[in-house]
ROSE-4610 file (N, C-alpha, C; in Angstrom, 1 decimal, always signed):
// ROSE-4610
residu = [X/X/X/X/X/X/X/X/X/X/X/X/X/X/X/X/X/X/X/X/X/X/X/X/X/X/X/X/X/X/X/X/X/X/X/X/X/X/X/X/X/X/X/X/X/X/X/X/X/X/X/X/X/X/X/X/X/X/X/X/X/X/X/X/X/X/X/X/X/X/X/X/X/X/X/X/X/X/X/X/X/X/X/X/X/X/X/X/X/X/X/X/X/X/X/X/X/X/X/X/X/X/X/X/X/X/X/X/X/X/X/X/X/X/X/X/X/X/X/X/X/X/X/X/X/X/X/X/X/X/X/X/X/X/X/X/X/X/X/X/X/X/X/X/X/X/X/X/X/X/X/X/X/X/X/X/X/X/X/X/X/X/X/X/X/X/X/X/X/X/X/X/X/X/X/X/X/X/X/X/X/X/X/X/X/X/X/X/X/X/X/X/X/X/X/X/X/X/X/X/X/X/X/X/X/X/X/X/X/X/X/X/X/X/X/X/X/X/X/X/X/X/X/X/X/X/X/X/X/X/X/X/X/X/X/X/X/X/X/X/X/X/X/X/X/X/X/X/X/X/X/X/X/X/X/X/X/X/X/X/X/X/X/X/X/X/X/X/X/X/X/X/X/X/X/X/X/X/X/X/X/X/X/X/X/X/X/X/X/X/X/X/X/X/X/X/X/X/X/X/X/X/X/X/X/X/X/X/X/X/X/X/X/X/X/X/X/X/X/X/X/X/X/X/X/X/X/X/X/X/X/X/X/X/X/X/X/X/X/X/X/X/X/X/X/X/X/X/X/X/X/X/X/X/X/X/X/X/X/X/X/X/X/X/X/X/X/X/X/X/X/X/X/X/X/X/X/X/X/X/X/X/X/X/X/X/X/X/X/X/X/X/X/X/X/X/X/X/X/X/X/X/X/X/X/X/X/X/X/X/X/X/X/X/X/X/X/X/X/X/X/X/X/X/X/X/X/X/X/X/X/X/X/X/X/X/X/X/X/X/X/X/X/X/X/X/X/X/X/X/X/X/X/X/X/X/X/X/X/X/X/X/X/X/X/X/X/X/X/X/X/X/X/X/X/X/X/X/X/X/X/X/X/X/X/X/X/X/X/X/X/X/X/X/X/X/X/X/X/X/X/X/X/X/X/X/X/X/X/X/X/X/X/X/X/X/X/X/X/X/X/X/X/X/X/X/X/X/X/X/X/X/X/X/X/X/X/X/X/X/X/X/X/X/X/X/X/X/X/X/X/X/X/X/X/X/X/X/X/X/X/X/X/X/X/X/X/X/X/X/X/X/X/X/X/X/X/X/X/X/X/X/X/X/X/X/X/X/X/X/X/X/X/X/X/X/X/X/X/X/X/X/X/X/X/X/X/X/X/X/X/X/X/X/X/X/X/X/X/X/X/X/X/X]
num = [1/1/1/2/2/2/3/3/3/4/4/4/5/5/5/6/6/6/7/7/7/8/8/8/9/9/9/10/10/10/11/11/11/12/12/12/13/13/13/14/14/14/15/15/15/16/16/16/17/17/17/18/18/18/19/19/19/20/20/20/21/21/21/22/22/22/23/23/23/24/24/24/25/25/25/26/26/26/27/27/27/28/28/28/29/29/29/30/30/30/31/31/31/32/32/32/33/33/33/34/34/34/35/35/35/36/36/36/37/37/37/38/38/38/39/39/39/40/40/40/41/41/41/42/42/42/43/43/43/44/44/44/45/45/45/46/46/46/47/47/47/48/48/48/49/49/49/50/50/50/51/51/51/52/52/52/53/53/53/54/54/54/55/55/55/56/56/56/57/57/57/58/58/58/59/59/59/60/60/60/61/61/61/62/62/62/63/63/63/64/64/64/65/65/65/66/66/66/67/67/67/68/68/68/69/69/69/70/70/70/71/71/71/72/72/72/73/73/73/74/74/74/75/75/75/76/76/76/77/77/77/78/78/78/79/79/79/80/80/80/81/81/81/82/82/82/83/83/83/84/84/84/85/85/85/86/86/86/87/87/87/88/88/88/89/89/89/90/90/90/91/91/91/92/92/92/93/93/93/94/94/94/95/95/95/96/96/96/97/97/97/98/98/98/99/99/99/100/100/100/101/101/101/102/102/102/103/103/103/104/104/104/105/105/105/106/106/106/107/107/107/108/108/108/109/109/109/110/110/110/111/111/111/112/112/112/113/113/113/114/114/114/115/115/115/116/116/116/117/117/117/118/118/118/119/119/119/120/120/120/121/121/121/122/122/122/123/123/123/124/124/124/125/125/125/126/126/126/127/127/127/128/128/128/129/129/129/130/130/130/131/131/131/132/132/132/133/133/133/134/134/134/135/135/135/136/136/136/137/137/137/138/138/138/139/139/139/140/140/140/141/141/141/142/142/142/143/143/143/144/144/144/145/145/145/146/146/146/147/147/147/148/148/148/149/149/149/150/150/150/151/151/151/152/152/152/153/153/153/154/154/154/155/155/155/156/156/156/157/157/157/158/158/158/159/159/159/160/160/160/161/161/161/162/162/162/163/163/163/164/164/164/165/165/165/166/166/166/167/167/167/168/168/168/169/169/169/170/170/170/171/171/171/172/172/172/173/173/173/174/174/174/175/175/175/176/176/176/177/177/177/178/178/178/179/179/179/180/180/180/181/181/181/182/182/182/183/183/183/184/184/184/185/185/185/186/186/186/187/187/187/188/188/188/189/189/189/190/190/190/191/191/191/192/192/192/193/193/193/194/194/194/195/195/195/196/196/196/197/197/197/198/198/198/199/199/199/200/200/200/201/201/201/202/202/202/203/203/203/204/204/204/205/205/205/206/206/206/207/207/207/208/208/208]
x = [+25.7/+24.3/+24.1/+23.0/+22.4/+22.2/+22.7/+22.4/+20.3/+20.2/+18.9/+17.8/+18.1/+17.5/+17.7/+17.6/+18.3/+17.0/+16.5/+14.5/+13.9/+13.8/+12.5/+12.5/+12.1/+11.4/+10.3/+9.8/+8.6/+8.4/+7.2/+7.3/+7.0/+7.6/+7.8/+8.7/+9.9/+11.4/+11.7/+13.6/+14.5/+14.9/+14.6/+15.1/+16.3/+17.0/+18.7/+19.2/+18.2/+19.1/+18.1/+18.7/+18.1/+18.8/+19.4/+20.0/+20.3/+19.9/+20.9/+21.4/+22.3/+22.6/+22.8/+23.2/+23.1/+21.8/+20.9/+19.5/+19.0/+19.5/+19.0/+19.7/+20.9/+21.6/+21.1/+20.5/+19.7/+18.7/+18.2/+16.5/+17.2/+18.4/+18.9/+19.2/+20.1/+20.4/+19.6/+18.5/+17.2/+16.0/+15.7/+14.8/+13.5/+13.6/+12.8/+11.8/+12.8/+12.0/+11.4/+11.7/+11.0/+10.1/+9.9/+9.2/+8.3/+7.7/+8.0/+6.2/+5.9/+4.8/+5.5/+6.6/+6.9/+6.5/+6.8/+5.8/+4.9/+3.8/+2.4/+2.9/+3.8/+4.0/+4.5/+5.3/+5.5/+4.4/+3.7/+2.6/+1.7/+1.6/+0.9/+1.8/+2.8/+3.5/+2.9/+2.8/+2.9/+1.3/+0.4/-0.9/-1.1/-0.6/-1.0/-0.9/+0.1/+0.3/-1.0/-1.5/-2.7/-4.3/-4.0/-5.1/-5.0/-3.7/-3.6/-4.3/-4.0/-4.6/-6.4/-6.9/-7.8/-8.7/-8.0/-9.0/-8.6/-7.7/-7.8/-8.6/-8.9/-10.2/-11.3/-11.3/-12.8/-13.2/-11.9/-12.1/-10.8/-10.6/-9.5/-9.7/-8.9/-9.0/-7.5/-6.8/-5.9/-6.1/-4.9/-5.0/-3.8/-3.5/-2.5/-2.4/-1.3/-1.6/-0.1/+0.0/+0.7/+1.3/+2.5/+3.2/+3.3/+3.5/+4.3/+6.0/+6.5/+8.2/+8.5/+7.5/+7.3/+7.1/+7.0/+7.2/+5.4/+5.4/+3.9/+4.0/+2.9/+2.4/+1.4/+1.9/+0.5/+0.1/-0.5/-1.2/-2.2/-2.4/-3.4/-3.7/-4.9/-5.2/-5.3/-3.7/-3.8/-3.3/-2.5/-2.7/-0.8/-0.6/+0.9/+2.0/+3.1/+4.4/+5.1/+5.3/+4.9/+7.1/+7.1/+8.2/+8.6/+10.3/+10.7/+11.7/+11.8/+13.5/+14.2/+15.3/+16.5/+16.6/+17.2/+17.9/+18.6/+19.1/+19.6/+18.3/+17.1/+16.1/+16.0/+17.0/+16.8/+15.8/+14.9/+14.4/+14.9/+14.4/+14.8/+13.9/+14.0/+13.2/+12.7/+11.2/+11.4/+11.6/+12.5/+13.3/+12.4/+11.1/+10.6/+10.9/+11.8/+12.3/+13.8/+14.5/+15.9/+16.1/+15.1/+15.2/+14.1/+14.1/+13.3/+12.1/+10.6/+9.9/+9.5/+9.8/+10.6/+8.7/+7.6/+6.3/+6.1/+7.1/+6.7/+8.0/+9.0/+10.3/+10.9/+10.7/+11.7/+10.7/+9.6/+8.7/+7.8/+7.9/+7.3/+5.7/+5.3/+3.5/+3.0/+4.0/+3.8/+2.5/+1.6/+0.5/+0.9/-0.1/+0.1/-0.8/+0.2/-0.3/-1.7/-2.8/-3.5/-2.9/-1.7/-1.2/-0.6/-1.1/-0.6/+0.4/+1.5/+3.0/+3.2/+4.0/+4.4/+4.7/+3.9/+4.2/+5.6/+6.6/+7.6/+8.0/+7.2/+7.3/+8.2/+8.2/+8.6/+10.0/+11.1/+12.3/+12.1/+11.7/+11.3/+11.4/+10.1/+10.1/+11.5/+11.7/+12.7/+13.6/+14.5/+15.6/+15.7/+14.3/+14.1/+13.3/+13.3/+13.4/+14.8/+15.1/+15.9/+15.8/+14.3/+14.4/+12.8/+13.0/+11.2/+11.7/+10.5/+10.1/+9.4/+9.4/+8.1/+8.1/+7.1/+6.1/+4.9/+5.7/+4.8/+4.1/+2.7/+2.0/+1.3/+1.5/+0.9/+0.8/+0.1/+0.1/+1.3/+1.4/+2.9/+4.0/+3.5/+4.9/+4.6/+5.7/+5.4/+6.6/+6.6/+8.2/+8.4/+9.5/+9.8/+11.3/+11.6/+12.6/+12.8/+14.1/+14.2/+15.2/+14.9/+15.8/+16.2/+17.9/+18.0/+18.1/+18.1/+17.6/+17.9/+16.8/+16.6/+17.7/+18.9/+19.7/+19.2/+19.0/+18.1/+19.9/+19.5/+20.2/+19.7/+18.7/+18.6/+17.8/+17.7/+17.6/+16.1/+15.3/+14.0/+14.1/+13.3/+13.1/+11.8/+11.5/+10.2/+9.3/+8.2/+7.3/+6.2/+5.6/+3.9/+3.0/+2.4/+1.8/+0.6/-0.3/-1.5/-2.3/-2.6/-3.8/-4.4/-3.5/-3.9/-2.8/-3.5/-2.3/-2.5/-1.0/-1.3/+0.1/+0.0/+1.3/+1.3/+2.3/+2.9/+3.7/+4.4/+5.3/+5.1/+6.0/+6.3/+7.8/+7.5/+8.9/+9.1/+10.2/+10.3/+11.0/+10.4/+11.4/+12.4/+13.1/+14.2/+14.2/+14.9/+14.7/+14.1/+14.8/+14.3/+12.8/+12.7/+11.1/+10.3/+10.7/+9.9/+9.3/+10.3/+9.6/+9.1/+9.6/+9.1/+7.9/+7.1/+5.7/+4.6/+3.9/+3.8/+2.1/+1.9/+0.6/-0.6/-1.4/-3.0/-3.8/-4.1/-4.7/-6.5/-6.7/-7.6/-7.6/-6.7/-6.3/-6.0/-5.0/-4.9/-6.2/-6.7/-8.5/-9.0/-9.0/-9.6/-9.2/-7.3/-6.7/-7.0/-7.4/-7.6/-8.8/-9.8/-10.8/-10.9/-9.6/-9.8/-9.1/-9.1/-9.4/-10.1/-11.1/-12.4/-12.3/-12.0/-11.9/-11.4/-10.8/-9.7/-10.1/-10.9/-11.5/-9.8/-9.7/-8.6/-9.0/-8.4/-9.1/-7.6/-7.7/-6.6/-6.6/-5.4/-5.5/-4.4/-4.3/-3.1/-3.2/-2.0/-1.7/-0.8/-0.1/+0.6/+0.6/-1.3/-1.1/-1.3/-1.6/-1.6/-0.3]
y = [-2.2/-1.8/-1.3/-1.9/-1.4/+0.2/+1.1/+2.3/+2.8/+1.8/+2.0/+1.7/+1.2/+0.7/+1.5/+2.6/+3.5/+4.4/+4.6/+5.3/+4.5/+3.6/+2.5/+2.2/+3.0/+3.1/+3.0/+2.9/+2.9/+2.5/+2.6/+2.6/+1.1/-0.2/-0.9/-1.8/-1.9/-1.9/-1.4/-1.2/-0.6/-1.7/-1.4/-2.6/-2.2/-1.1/-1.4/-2.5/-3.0/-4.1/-5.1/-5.9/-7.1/-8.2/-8.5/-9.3/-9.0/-9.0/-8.2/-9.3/-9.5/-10.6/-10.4/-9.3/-8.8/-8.7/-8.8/-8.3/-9.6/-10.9/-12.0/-13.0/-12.4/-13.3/-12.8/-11.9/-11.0/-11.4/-12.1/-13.0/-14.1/-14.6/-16.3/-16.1/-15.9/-15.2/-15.2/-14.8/-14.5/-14.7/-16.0/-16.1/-16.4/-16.8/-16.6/-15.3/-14.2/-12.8/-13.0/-12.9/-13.1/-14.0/-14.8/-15.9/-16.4/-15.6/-15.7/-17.3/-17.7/-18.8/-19.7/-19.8/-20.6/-20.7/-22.2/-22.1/-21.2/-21.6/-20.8/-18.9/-18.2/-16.9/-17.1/-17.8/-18.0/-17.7/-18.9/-18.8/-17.3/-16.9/-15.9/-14.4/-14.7/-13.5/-13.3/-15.1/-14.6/-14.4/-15.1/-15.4/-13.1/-12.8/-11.2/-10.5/-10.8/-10.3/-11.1/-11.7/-12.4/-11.4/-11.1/-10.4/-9.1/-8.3/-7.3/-7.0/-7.8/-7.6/-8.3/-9.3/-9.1/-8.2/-7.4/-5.8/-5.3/-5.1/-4.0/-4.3/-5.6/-6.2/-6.1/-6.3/-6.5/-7.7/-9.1/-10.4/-11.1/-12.0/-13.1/-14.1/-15.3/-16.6/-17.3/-18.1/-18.2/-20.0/-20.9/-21.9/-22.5/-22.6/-23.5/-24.7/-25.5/-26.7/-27.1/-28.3/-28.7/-29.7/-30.1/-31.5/-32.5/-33.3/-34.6/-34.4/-33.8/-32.9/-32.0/-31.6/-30.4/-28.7/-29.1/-27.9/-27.2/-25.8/-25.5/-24.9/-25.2/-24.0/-23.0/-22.1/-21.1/-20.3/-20.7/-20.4/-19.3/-18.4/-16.7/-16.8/-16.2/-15.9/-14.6/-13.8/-12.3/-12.5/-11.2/-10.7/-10.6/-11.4/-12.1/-11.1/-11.1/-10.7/-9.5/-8.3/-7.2/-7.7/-7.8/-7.8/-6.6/-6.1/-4.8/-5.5/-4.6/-4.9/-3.9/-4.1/-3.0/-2.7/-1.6/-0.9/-2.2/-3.6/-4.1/-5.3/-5.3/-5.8/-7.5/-7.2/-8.5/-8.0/-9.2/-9.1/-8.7/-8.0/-7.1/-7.9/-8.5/-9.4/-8.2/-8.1/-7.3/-7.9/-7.4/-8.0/-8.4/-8.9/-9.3/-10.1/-11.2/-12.2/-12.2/-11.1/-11.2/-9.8/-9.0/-7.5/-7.0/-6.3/-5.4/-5.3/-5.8/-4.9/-3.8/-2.3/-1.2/-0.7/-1.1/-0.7/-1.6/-2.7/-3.4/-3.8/-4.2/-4.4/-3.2/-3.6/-2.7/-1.0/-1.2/+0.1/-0.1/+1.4/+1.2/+0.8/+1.2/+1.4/-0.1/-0.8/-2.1/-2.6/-3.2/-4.2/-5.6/-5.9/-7.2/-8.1/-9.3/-10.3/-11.0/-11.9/-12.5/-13.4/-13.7/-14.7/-13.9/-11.8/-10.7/-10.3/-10.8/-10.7/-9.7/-8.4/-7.7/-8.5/-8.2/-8.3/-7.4/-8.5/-8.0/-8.6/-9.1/-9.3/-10.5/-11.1/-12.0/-12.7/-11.4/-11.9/-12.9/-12.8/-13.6/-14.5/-15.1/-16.6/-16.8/-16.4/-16.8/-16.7/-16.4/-16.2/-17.5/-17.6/-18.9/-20.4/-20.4/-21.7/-22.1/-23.5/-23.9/-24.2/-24.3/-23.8/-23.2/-22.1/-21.4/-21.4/-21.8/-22.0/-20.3/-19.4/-18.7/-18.7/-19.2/-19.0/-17.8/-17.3/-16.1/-16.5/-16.1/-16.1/-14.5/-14.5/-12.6/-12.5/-11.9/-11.8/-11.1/-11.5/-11.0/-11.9/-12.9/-13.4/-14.0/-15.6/-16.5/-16.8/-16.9/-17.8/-18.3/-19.0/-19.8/-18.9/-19.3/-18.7/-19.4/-19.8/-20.5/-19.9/-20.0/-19.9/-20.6/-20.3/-21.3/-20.1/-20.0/-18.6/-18.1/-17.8/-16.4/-15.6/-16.7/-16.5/-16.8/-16.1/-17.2/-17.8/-19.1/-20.2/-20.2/-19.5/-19.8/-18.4/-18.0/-16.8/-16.9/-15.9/-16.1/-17.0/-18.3/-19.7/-19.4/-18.8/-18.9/-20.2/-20.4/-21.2/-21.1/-21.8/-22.1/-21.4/-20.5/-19.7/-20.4/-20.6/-21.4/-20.9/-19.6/-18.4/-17.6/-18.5/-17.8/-16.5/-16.2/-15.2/-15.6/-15.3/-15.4/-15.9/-16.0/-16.2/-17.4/-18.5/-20.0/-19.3/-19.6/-19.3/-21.2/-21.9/-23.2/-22.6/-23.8/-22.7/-24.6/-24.9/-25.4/-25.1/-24.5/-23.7/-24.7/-23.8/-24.5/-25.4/-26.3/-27.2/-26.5/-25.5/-25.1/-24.4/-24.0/-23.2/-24.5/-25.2/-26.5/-26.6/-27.0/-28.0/-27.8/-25.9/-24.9/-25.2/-25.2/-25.5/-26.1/-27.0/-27.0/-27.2/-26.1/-25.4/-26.0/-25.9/-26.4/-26.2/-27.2/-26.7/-25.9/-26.4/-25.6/-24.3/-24.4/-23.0/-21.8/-22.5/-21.5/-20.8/-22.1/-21.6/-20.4/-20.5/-19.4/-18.3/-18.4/-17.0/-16.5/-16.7/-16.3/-15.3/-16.3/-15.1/-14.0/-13.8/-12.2/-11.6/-11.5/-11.1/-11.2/-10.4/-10.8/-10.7/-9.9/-10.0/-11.4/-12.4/-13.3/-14.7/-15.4/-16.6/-17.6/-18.2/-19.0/-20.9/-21.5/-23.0/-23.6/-24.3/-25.3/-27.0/-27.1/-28.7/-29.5/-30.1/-30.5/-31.9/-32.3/-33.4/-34.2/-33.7/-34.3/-35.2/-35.8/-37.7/-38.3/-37.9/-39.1/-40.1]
z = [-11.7/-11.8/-13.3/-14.0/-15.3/-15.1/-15.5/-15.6/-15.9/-17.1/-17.5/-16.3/-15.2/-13.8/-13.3/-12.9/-12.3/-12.2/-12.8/-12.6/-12.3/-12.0/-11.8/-10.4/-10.1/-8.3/-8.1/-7.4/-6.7/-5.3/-4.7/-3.4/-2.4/-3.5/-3.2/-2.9/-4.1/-3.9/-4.7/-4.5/-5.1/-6.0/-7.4/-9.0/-9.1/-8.4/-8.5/-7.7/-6.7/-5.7/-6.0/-6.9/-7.3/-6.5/-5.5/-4.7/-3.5/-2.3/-1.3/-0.4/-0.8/+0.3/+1.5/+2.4/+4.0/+4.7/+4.0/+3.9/+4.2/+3.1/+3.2/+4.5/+4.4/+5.7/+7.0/+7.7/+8.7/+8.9/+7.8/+8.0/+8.6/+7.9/+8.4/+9.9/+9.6/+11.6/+12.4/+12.2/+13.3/+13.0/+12.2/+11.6/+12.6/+13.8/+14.7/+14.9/+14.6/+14.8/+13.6/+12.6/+11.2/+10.5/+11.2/+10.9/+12.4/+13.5/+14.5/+14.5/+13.3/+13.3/+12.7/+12.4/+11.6/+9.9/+9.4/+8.3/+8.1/+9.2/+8.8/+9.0/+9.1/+8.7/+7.6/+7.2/+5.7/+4.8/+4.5/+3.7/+4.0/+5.2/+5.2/+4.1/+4.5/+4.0/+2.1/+1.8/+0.7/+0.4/+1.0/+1.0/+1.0/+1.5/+1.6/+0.4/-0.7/-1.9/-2.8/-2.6/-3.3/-2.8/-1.7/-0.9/-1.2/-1.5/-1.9/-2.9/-4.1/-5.5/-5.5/-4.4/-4.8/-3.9/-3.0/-2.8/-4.0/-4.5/-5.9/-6.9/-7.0/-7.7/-7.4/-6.4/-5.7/-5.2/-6.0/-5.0/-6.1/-5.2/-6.2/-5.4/-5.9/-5.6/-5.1/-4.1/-3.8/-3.6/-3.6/-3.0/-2.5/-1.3/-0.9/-0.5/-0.7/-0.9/+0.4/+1.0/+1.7/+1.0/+0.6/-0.1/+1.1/+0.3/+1.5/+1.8/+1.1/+1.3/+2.1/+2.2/+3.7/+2.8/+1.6/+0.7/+1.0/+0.6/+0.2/-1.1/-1.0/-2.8/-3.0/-3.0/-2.7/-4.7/-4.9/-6.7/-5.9/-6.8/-7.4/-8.4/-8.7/-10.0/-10.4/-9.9/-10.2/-11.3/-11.7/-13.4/-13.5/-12.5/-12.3/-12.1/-11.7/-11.4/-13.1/-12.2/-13.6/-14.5/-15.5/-15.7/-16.6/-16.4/-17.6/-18.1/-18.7/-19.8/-19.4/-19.7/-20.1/-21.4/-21.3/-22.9/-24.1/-23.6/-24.6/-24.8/-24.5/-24.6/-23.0/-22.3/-21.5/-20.3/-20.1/-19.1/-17.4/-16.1/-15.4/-14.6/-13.7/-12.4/-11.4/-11.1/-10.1/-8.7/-7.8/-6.7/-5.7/-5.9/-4.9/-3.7/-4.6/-3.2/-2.8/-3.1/-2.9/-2.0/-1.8/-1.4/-0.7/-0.1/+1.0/+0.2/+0.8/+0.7/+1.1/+0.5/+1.0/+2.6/+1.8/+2.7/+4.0/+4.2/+5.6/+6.2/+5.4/+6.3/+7.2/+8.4/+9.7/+9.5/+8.7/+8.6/+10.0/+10.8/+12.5/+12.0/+10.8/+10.8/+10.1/+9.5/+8.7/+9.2/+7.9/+8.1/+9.2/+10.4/+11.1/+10.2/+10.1/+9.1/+10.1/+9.7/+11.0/+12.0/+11.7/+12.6/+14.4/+13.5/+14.9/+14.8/+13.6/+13.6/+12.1/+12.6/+11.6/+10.3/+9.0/+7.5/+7.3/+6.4/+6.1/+4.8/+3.9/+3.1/+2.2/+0.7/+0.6/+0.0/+0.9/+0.7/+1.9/+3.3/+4.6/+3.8/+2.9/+2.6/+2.2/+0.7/+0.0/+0.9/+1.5/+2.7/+3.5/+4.0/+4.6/+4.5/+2.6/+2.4/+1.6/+2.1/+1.4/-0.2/-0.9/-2.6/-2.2/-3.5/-3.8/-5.6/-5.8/-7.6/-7.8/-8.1/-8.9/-9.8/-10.0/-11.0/-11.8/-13.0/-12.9/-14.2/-14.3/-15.7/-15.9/-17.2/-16.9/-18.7/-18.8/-20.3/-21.0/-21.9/-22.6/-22.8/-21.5/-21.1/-20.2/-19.9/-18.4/-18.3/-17.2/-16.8/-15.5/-15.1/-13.9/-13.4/-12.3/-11.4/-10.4/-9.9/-8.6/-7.8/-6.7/-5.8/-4.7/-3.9/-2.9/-1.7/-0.3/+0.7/+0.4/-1.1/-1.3/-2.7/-3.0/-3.8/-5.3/-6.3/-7.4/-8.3/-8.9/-9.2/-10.7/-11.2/-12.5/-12.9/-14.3/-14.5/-14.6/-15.8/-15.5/-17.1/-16.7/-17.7/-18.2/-19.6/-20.6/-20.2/-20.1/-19.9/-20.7/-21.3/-22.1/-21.5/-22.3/-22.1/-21.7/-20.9/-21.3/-21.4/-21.5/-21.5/-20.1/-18.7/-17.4/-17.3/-16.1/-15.3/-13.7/-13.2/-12.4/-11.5/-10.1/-9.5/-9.1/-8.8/-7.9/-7.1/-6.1/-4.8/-4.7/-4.9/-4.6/-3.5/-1.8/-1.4/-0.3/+0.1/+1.4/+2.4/+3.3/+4.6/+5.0/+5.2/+6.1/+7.3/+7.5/+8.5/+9.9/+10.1/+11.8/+11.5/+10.7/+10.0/+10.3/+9.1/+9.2/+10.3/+11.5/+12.5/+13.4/+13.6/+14.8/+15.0/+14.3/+14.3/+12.8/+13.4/+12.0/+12.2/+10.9/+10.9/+10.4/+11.2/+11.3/+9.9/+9.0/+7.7/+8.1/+9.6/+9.8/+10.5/+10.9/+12.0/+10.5/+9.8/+8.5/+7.6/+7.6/+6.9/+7.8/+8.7/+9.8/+9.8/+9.8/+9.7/+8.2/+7.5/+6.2/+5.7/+6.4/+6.8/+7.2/+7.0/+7.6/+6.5/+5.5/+4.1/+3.4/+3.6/+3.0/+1.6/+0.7/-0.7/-1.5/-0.6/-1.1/-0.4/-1.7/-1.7/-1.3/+0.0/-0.1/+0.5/-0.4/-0.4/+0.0/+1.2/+1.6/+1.1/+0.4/+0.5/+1.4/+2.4/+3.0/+2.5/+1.9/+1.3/+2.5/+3.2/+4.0/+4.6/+5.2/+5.4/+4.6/+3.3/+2.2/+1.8]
């Protein structure tokens, strides 16, 4: 553990556990409980961190997209994924997808996402796809990151700035996720509406 990480708390994860692998193997195990829509709780988990920031705005814009691979993509136009440094200047990932979101996981009062099913945040995805891309753009700085459930396989990769900000979650669930059910591009439109601040536009590509 970087000593200099060692104050950087807050009350949404702990930046000393940038990996938890027990954490992530507990989602694998039972990913039924965790995932209890399949897919469509996936996307929602992450579709809520987009909703979050546009109540703090006063509105944002989201889109998910369905692949022909079975993968999704969910793009934001928030003000993107906050990154720090350490003392010898390297960048510090905040542990979104490898660790507890400390406000909804196994917490008795946690937000119900619309699908009815306890929000627990987006180690769930990452855990239970077999690869997720993020994508962060934020001013200062952009970069890419991948992971395989939930493990990341590459550090954080500098990217072209293009002048946006904003978040990608490219993810494809795991086979049993996959096929449990697989989610209505209209039934999702519907559940969405129930974040009113958060403009969300579906594209399902999947019979093309």
């Amino acid at each position: 553990m970087d000593r200099s990480t060692v104050p950087w708390r807050n009350t949404t994860h702990d930046w000393t556990s940038t990996v938890d692998v027990h954490h992530l193997t507990r989602i694998r195990h039972d990913w039924a409980t965790f995932a209890p829509s399949g897919t469509q709780h996936l996307i929602l988990e992450v579709v809520a961190y987009a909703a979050d920031e546009a109540e703090a705005r006063g509105a944002g814009r989201c889109s998910v997209t369905f692949h022909v691979n079975g993968s999704v993509s969910v793009a934001d136009d928030g003000r993107g994924t906050d990154t720090r440094f350490d003392h010898h200047g390297r960048a510090v990932k905040k542990p979104v997808m490898a660790s507890k979101d400390l406000r909804f996981f196994d917490h008795p009062d946690a937000q119900l996402l619309p699908d009815g099913h306890p929000r627990r945040g987006m180690s769930v995805v990452a855990a239970l796809s077999e690869w997720l891309i993020h994508t962060n753009r934020r001013a200062g700085g952009a970069w890419n990151q991948r992971y395989e459930f939930g493990i990341p396989t590459t550090g954080l990769t500098p990217i072209a700035d293009d002048g946006t900000t904003g978040t990608i979650v490219h993810f494809r669930p795991d086979e049993p996720v996959r096929t449990a059910a697989g989610p209505s591009a209209d039934e999702l439109s519907q559940l969405v509406t129930l974040w009113p601040h958060l403009s969300v536009e579906v594209d399902d590509r999947r019979s093309v």
